[in-house]
N, C-alpha and C positions, 0 to 999 in steps of 0.2 A: 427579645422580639423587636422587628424596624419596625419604627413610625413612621418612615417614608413611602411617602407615594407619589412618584413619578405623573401618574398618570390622573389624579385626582379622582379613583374610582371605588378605591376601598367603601362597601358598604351597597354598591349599585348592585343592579342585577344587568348582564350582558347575554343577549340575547334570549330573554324573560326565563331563564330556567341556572342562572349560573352568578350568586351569589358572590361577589370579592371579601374575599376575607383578610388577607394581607401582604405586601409583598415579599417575596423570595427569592429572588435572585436578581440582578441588572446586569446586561452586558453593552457590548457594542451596537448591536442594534435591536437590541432585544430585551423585554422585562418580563419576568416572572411572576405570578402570582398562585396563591391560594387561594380556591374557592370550594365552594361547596354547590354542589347539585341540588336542587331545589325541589326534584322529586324522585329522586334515588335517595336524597340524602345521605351522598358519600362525597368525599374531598374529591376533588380533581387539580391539577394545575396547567394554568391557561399561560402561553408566551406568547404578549404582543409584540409584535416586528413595530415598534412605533419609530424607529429607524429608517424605513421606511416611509415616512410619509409622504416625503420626498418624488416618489412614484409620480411619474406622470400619469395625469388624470385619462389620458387615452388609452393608458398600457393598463388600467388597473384591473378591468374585465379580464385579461390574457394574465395579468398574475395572480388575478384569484381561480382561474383554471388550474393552474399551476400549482397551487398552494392546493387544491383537492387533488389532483393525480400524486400529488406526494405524502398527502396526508394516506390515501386509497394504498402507496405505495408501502410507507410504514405499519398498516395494520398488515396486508398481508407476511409481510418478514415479521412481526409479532407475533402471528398464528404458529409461525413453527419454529420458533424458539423463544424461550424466554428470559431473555438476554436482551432485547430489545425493548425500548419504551413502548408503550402501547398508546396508538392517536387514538381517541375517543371521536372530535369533531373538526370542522377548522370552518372559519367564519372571518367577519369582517366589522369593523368597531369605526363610528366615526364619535369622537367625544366633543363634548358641548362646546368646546374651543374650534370645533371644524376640524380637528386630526383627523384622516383617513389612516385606519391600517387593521393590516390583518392579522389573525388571530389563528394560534392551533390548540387544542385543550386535548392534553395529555393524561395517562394515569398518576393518579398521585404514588410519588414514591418519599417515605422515610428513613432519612439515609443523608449522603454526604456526597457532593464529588470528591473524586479519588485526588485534586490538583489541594482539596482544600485540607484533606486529610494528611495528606504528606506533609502538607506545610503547619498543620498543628503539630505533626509528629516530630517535625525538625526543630520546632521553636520548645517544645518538649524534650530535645536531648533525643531522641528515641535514636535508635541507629537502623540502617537501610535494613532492607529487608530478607530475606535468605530465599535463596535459587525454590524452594521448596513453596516460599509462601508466593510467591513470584509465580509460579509455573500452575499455585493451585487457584489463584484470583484471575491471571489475564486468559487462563484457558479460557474462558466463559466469553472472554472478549472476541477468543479465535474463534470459537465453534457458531458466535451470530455474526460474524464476517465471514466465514467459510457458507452461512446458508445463504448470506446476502451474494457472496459471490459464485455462488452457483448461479443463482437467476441472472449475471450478467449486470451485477449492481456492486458499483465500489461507495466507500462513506469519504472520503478523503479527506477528511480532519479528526484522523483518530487522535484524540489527547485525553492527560485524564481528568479534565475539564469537560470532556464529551462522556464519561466512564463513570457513571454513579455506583455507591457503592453501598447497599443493603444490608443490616446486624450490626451489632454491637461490640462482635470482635473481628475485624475482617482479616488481621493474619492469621485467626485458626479459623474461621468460615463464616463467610459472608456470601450474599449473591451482587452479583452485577448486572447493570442494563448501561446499552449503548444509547445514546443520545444522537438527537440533529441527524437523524441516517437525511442526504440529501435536499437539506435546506442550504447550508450555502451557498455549495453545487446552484443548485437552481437561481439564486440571487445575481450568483456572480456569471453566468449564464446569459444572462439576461443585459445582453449590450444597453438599449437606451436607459435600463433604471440606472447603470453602472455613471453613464453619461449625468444623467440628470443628477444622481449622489456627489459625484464629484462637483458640480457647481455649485454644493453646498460644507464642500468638504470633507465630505465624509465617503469612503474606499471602503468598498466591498472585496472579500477576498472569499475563496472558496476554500480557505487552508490557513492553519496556524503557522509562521515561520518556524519557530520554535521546535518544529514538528513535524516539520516540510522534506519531501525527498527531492533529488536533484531535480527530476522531471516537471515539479511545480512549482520553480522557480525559473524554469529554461525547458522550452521544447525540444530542442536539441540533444537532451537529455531522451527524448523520446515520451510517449503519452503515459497520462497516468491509468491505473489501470487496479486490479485488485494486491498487485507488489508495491500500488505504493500506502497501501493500508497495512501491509506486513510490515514496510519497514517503519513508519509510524510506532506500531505498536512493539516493534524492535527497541524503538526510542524512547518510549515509554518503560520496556521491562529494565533498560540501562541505568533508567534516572531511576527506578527503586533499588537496583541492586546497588548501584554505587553513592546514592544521595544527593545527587548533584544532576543539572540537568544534564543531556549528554550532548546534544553541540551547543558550540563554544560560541559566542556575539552577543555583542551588545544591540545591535538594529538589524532588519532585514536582507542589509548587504554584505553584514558579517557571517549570517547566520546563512546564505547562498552562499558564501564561501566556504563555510566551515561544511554544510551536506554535500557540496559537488567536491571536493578535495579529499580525496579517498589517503591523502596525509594526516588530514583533521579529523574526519569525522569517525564516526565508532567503527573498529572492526572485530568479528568476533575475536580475534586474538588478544588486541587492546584489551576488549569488557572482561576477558577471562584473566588477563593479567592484573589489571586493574580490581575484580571481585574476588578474584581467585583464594588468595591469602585468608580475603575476613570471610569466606564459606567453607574452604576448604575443600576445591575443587580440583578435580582433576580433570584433563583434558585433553584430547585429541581433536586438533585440528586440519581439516584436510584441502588444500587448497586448489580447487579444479581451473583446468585452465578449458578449451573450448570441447566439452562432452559433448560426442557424436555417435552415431549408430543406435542399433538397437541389437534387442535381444538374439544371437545367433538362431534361436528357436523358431523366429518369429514372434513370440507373445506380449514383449512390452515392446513398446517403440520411442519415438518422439514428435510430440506434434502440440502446438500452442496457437491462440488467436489470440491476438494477432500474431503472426507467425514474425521473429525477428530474428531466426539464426539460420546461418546462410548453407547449409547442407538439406533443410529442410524445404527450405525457399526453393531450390533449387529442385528439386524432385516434386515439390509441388508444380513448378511451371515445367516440366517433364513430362505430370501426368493430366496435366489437367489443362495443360495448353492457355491457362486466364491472364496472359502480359507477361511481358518481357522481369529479365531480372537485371536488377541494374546495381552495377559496380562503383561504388561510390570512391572517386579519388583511383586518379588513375596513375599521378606524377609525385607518389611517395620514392622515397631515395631506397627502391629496393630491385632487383633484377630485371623485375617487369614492370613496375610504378604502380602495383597492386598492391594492397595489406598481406602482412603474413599472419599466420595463426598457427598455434601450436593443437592438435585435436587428439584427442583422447577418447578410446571407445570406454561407452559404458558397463562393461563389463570387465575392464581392467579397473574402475572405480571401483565398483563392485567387492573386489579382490582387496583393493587397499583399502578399505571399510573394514572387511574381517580382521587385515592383518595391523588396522587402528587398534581394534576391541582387540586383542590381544597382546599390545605392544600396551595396553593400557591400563589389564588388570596385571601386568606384570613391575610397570614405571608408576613413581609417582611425579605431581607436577605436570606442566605441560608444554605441550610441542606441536610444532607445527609443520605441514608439509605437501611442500609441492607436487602438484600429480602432473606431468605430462610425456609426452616422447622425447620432448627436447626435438624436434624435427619440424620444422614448421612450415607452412603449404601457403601460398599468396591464392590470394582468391580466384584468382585466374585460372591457379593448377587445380582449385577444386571443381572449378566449372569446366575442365578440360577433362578430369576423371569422371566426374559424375555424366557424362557426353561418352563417356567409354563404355561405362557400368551400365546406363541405362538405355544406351543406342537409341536415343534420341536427341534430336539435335536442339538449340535453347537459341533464344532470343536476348541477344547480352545488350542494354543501354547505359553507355556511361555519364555518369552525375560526378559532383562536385564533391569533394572530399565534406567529413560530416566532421564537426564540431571534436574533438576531444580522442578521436583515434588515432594512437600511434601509429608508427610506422610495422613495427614489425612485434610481439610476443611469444615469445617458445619458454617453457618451463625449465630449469634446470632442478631436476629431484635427484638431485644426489644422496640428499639427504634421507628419501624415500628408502632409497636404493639401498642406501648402505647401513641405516636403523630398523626398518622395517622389514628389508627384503623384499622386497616390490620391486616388479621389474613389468612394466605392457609388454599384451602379448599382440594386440595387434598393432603391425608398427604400419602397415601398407595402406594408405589413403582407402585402395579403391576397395578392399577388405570390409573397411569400417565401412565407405559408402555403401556398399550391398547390400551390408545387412540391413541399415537404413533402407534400403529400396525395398528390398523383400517385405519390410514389415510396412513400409505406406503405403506398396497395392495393394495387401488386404485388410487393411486395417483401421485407414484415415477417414476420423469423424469430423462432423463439425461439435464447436460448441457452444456454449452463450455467447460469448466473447466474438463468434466471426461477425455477427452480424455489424455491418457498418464500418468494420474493420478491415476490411479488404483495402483500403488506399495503403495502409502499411505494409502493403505484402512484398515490399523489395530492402527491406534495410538488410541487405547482404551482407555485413559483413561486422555481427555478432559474434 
């Protein structure tokens, strides 16, 4: 058990009902304790932001509203699943030195983070963990990020430092709770305290490099949103199955290198190559190139907020008349100085899925394979079909070429072709556009996600 205390408080009472009993954690800007409730008489654990104190004495009003709509914000994602830490209170501490800072008291949980468990497991000899104990620990992690991102709420520092983990054996079963839903977010949010931290040297960040997806290193990348909590916890299930963490750096500039360089950074081929051997996996990998259309039925379609693929965009400003679509890069070295794409209905996906799972319980080992026409459409010819298809006419603005887009992508599946038997059956642009049409008149909702989201309705050329 530590003897330290940071904060000279072990043994007080904060906020006359809340006992210090000892500390538990210390991070960046934040310390942990043990307490006890003074008339529940049950443990709690309380983290002071004393990293913070730094706050400007004018902002501090505006961040302790902040600190209650986020605390109000983790109890409700608590209520429906319990996956999530559970806030009890959140308050505000000035200690007998004049420290200002704020405070949140949490449930107490007994248990381990999941960053501290691996690393006893490593210095233990122990060997990574198997697809199986992997799939049956981070589910718990998906299913309170799936309820978080249904309401329109991303964590974006999934690590397993944010991932505590409950019993005594957690590769055959244990539970988990997510931690920090929305504290950093909020700190790093907050321009003057960012201002006023740095004149004291200390950087606030809303995200672990380590752990970081392209988009929160570069916006150019495009916004984050609840994929970059997938790929997070992507990063995550990597560094269990293989042991090691899964990108590659030494400091933050390495580690922007290594998630935006789709050379470096994990793909699922890599991780199945690389785990494949010590699990004994087998695998089919399917590699889509730009999925369009919908269901010829009409009953699934495609539709996303923010909306970023450019057949969608475009029939949205078709029906719905809300601003132009705008062509981003016009003076690429291709026929018309537009992007080409290679587009695949989804329903020849569809097709090579089946003819995956079969190519799969028949092979062992794994494979991979490209899905597309091989034919590929510059954005101009899709906004010239989709003008045909939907006989309405569009409002085209062109902008400056976007960060990281080639010039041109068309799939070559030969390998589809000639292993699998796969062959698209819709090869006609304006074929797939229709069906997409058909299904966004009757179909197109909004979701959590449009709200606020609308400035991004033209990256056309996803």
């Amino acid at each position: 058990m530590t003897t330290k205390d940071p904060l000279g408080i072990v043994g007080s009472i904060i906020a006359e009902k809340y006992r210090i009993e000892r500390l538990v954690g210390e991070g960046g800007f934040a310390v942990v304790y043990r307490a006890q409730h003074t008339i529940w008489n049950q443990p709690v654990a309380i983290k002071f932001f004393n990293g913070l104190s730094s706050a400007p004495v004018d902002q501090r009003e505006e961040f302790r509203n902040q600190f209650i709509q986020e605390g109000a914000l983790l109890t409700e994602l608590s209520s429906q699943t319990a996956s999530i830490v559970q806030a009890r209170d959140v308050g505000e501490y000035t200690s007998p030195y004049g420290q200002w800072m704020p405070y949140m008291v949490l449930e107490w949980l007994d248990g381990v983070a999941l960053d501290t468990l691996l690393e006893r497991e490593h210095a233990s000899g122990i060997g990574p963990w198997t697809v199986e104990q992997v799939v049956t620990l981070l589910s718990q992690v998906a299913n309170a990020l799936d309820v978080a991102h249904g309401k329109g709420i991303a964590h974006r520092d999934i690590k397993p430092a944010n991932i505590f983990v409950l019993g005594a054996a957690p590769r055959l079963s244990a539970t988990l709770k997510v931690l920090d839903f929305g504290v950093a977010k909020m700190m790093s949010d907050n321009t003057q305290l960012k201002a006023a931290m740095a004149k004291t040297g200390v950087n606030i960040t809303s995200f672990t490099p380590q752990y970081g997806a392209p988009e929160q290193f570069s916006r150019s990348y495009g916004a984050t949103g609840p994929w970059t909590d997938v790929y997070a916890l992507a990063l995550v299930a990597v560094e269990m199955l293989t042991g090691k963490p899964a990108l590659d750096g030494e400091d933050i500039v390495q580690l922007a290198f290594a998630t935006g360089n789709p050379e470096r950074r994990p793909t699922p081929l890599q991780v199945v190559l690389d785990a494949g051997p010590a699990h004994g996996l087998r695998a089919v990998i399917l590699r889509y190139f730009n999925a369009a259309g919908a269901d010829p039925d009409g009953e699934i379609g495609e539709q996303h907020d923010p909306e970023t693929h450019l057949i969608p965009l475009i029939l949205n400003a078709a029906s719905e008349s809300n601003g132009p679509v705008t062509v981003f890069g016009t003076d690429y070295p291709t026929p018309d100085g537009t992007c080409i794409r290679d587009y695949v209905h989804v329903q020849d996906l569809a097709n090579a899925h089946v003819l995956g799972l079969k190519y799969l319980q028949e092979s062992a080992g794994v494979a991979a394979f490209n899905l597309g026409t091989g034919r590929g459409y510059s954005v101009r010819e899709i906004i010239d079909a989709a003008r045909r298809v939907t006989g309405r006419d569009l409002r085209i603005v062109e902008g400056p070429r976007r960060p990281g887009d080639p010039p041109e992508l068309v799939a070559d599946a030969t390998r589809a072709r000639r292993i699998l038997g796969w062959r698209p059956d819709w090869v006609d642009i304006e074929s797939v556009i229709e069906t997409a049409w058909r299904w966004h008149c009757g179909h197109a909702v909004r979701n959590p996600w449009a709200d606020g989201a609308r400035g991004l309705s033209a990256l056309a050329q996803s």
